[in-house]
C-alpha positions, -999 to +999 in steps of 0.1 A: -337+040-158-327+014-134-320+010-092-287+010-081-284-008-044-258-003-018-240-030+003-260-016+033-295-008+034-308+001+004-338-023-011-373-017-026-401-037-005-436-050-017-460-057+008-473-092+008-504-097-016-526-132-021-515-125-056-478-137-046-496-176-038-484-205-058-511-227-065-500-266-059-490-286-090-484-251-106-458-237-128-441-202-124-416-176-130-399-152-114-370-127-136-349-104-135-321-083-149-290-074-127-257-060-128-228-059-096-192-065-096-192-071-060-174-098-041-182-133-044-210-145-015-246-151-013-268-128-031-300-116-037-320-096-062-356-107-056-366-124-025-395-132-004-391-155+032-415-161+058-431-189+075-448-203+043-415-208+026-394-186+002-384-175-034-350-166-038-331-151-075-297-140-071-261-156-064-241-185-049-212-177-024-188-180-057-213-154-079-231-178-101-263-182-110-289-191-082-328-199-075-344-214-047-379-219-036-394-240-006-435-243+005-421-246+046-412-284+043-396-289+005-369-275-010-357-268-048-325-252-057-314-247-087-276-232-092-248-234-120-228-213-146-203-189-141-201-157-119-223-128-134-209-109-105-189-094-136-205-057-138-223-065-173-256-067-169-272-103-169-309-121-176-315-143-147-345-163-145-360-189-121-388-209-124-409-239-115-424-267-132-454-282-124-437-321-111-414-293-088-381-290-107-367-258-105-346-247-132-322-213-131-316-196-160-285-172-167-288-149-200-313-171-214-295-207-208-303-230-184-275-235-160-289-257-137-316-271-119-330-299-092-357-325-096-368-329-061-385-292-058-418-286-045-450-294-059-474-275-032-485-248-031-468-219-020-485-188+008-451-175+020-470-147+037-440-120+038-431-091+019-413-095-012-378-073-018-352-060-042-321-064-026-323-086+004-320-066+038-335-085+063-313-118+059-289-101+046-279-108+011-278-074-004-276-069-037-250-042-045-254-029-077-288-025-103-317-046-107-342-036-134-371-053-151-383-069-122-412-099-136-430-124-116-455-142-129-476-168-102-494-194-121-471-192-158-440-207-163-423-195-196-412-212-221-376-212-230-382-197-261-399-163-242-370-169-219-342-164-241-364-136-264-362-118-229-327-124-222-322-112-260-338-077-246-373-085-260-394-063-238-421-077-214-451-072-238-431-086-270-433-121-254-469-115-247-476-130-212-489-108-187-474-106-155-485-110-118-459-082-110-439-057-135-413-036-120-391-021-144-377+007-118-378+035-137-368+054-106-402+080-111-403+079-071-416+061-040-431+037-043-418+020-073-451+013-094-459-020-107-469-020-145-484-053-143-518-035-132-518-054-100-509-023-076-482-040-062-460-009-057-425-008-036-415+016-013-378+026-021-354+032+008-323+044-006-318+030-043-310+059-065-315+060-101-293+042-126-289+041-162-317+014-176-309-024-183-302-032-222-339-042-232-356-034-266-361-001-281-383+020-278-355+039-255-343+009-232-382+003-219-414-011-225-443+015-213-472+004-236-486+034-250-459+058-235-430+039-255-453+034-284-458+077-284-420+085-277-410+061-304-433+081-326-420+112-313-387+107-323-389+092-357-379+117-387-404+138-403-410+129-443-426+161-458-435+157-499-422+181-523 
């Protein structure tokens, strides 16, 4: 299953953590799918703001593709395509490289990106969210298969195997932060093993983003026994 966010207050929050911190001269990724046929104007599905800078993957003001980081005194956005504000469910990706160009990803393809980015490191020292309340950018409509990884940038091959609906261990790099939002409760638990849980306000369940079998998610030894499960039963004669 997925979260489905209004156009008012819903969003999923994860307190701050050390394990959010860029390291200078660093690459890294943040990723996401998302679906909304919503009006065209600033959005956001993952964000995190504060005094140390911010992270931002979402939207432009005419729906396309949009990623934006900043340590406090340089900035790197990253926008292009066409709008995914659409309601089909979309790959979008953001991520850093290690001279500071940041490069935004829609459904696997890089749409666009800017070579003036930071290279610093990055403490933004705020809480990250799901759906943007507190600027606001809200994000109405589902985000699932939230990743963020702090100190990896992936390549575009594990980029487009993810916007293919590869499943996060199928591309074999661990996460910093795995969110899928199964919608099992509150707080949201994060699969990455990090305990960086959300605490939903509002965001009801939704049916899951497209990803790889088995059944739409990727739960390790949970999907690997329901797969089993439901696979037919040979008997000899």
């Amino acid at each position: 299953m997925a979260r489905t966010f209004d156009d008012v207050d819903d969003n999923i929050t994860v307190p701050d953590s050390a394990l959010f911190n860029i390291p200078a001269n660093t690459g890294f990724t943040v990723a996401c799918w998302a679906k909304s046929s919503a009006s065209a104007t600033s959005r956001r599905c993952y964000s995190q703001q504060g005094v140390g800078g911010y992270i931002v993957l979402g939207t432009t003001g005419t729906g396309t593709g949009r990623f934006q980081i900043s340590d406090g005194t340089t900035d790197g956005t990253a926008v292009g395509g066409s709008s995914i504000l659409d309601g089909v469910w979309h790959h979008l990706c953001g991520v850093r490289e290690t001279d500071g160009t940041t490069r935004m990803f829609v459904d696997g393809v890089e749409v666009g990106s800017d070579a003036t980015g930071p290279t610093g490191s990055i403490a933004i020292a705020s809480d990250v969210q799901f759906s943007d309340t507190v600027r606001p950018e809200r994000w109405p409509g589902e985000i699932a298969e939230v990743m963020y990884w702090n100190n990896t940038r992936l390549s575009d091959a594990k980029i487009l195997a993810l916007a293919r609906r590869a499943g996060r261990r199928t591309i074999g790099e661990q996460p910093t932060g795995y969110w899928p939002l199964f919608g099992t409760g509150s707080p949201e638990p994060d699969y990455s093993g990090n305990s960086l849980n959300g605490t939903v306000t509002g965001a009801v369940v939704a049916a899951h983003a497209p990803i790889a079998p088995p059944f739409g998610f990727d739960l390790g030894w949970m999907g690997a026994f329901a797969a089993a499960a439901a696979r037919p039963m040979f008997r000899g004669s």
